[in-house]
C-alpha positions as CSV (number, residue, x, y, z in Angstrom):
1,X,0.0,0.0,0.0
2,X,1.5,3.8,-1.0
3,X,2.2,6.2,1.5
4,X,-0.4,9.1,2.1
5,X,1.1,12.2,2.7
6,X,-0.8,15.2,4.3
7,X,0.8,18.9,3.3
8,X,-1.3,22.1,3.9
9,X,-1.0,25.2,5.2
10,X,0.7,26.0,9.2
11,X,-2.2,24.5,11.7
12,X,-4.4,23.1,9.7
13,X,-3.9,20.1,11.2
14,X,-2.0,18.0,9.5
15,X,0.8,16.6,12.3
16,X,-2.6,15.3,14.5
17,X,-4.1,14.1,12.2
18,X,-1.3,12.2,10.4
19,X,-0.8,10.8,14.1
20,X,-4.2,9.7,14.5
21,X,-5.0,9.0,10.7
22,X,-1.8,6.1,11.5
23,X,-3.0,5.1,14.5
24,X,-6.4,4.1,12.7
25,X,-4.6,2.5,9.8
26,X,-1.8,0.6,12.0
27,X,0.7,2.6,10.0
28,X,3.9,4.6,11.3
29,X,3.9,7.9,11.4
30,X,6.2,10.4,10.1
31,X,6.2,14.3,10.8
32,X,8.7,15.6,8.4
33,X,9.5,18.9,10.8
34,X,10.3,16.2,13.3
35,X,12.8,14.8,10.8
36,X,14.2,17.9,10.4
37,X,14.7,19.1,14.1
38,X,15.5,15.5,15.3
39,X,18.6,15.8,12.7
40,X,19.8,19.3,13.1
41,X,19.1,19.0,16.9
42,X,17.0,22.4,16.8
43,X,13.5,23.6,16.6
44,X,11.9,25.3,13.4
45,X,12.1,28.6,14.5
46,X,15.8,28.0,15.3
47,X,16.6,27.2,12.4
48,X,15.1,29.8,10.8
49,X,16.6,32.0,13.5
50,X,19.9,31.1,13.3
51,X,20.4,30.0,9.6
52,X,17.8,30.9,7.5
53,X,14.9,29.5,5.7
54,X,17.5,28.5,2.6
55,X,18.8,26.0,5.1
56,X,15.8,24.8,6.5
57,X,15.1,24.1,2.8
58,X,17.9,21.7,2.5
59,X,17.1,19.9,5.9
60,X,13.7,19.8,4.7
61,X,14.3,17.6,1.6
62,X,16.9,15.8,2.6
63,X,13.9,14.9,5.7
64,X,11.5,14.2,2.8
65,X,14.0,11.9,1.2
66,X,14.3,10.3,4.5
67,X,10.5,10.1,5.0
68,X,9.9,8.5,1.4
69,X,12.0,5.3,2.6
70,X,9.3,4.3,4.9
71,X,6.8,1.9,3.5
72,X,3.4,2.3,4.4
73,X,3.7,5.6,6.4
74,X,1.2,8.4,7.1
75,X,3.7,11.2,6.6
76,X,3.0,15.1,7.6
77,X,4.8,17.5,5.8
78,X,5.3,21.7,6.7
79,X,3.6,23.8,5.4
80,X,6.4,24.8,2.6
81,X,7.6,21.5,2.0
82,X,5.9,21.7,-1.7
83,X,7.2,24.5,-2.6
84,X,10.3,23.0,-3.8
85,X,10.0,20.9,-7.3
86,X,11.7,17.5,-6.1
87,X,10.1,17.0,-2.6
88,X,6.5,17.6,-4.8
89,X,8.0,14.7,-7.0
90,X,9.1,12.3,-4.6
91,X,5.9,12.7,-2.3
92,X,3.9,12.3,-5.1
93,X,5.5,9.0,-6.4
94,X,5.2,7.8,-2.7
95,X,1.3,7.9,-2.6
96,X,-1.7,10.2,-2.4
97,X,-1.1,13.7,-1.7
98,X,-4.4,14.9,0.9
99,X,-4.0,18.6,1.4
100,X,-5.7,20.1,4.6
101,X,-7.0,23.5,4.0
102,X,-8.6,26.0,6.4
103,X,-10.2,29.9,6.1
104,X,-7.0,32.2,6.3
105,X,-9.3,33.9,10.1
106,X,-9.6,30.1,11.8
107,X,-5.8,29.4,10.7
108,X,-4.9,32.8,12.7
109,X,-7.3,31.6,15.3
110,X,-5.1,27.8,16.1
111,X,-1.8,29.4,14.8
112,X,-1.6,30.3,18.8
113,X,1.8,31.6,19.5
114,X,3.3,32.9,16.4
115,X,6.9,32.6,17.9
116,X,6.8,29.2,17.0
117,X,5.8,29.8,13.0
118,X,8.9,31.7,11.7
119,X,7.0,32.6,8.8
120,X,4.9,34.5,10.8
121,X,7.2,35.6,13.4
122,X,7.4,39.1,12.5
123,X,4.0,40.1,12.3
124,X,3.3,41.4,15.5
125,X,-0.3,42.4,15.4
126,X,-3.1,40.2,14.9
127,X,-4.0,41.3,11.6
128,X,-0.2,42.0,10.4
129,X,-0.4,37.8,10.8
130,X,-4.0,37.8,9.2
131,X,-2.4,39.6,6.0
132,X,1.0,37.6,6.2
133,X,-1.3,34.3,6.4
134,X,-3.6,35.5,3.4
135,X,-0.1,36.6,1.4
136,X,1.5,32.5,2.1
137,X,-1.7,31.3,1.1
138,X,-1.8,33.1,-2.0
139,X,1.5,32.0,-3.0
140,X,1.3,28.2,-2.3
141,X,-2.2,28.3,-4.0
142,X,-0.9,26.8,-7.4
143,X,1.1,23.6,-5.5
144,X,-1.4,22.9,-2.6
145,X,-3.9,22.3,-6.2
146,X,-1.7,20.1,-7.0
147,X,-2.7,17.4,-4.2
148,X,-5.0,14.5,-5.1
149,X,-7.4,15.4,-2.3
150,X,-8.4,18.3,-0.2
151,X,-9.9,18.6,2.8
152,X,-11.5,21.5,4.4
153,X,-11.1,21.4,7.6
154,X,-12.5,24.8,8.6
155,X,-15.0,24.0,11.7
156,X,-14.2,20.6,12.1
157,X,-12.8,18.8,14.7
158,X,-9.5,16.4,14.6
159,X,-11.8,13.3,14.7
160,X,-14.1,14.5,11.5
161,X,-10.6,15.4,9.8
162,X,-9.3,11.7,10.1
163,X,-12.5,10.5,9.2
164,X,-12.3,12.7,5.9
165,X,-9.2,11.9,5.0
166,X,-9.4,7.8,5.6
167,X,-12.8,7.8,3.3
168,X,-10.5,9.1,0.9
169,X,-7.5,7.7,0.9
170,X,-9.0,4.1,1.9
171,X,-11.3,4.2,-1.2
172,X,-14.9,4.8,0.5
């Protein structure tokens, strides 16, 4: 059985739900930030922080290289991750592509601390991160099309996500 690999936007859900959407299917899971701060031995942010988001880049597919060895996983990736032309071709060869999607206000509403969302980071004011959420969105538009599903996950909970995304991915 292929891989299923979640990608979307920052909290729309797709590291719980790839946990959860495993759990269901008896798969492993794989978070590919996890990859990426289990290797370079750093968060995200500190990454970002202290390197730049070119470097993360790098860490990032050499994560989603690592990710696309495991058979069988339920794999998360961040929220960029598609952006760059060979981690779309290697996820895509590894299985479905399910991309959660959210309105750009109830992604500002979970995004909680921004601190922790370097892309964000240096929008201070609620609707500097609004705009800043609205602008990302705009841009990954075209590659977040390119997944075989979407999911909307605007006023749902976890549990109704999973759901969703198993219908479609199991063949319902």
């Amino acid at each position: 059985m292929p891989q299923v690999i979640l990608t979307g936007f920052m909290a729309t859900g797709k590291t719980e739900v790839g946990r959860r959407l495993a759990r269901r299917l008896g798969r492993p899971f794989i978070d590919v930030d996890g990859l990426v701060e289990a290797g370079a031995g750093r968060t995200v942010a500190g990454i970002f922080a202290t390197e730049g988001e070119a470097r993360f880049r790098e860490l990032e597919r050499a994560a989603v290289v690592e990710a696309c060895r495991v058979p069988d996983a339920v794999v998360a990736t961040g929220g960029g991750t598609m952006l760059d032309a060979e981690n779309r071709r290697r996820l895509a060869a590894a299985g479905p592509i399910v991309c959660l999607a959210a309105p750009p206000e109830e992604i500002l509403k979970r995004v909680g601390d921004a601190a922790r969302r370097p892309l964000l980071a240096n929008g201070t004011a609620g609707g500097d991160r609004l705009a800043r959420i609205r602008a990302l969105l705009d841009e990954r538009a075209p590659v977040y099309a390119l997944s075989t599903h979407t999911v909307d996950t605007g006023g749902l909970n976890v549990d109704q996500v999973v759901e969703r995304v198993h219908a479609l991915v199991a063949g319902r």
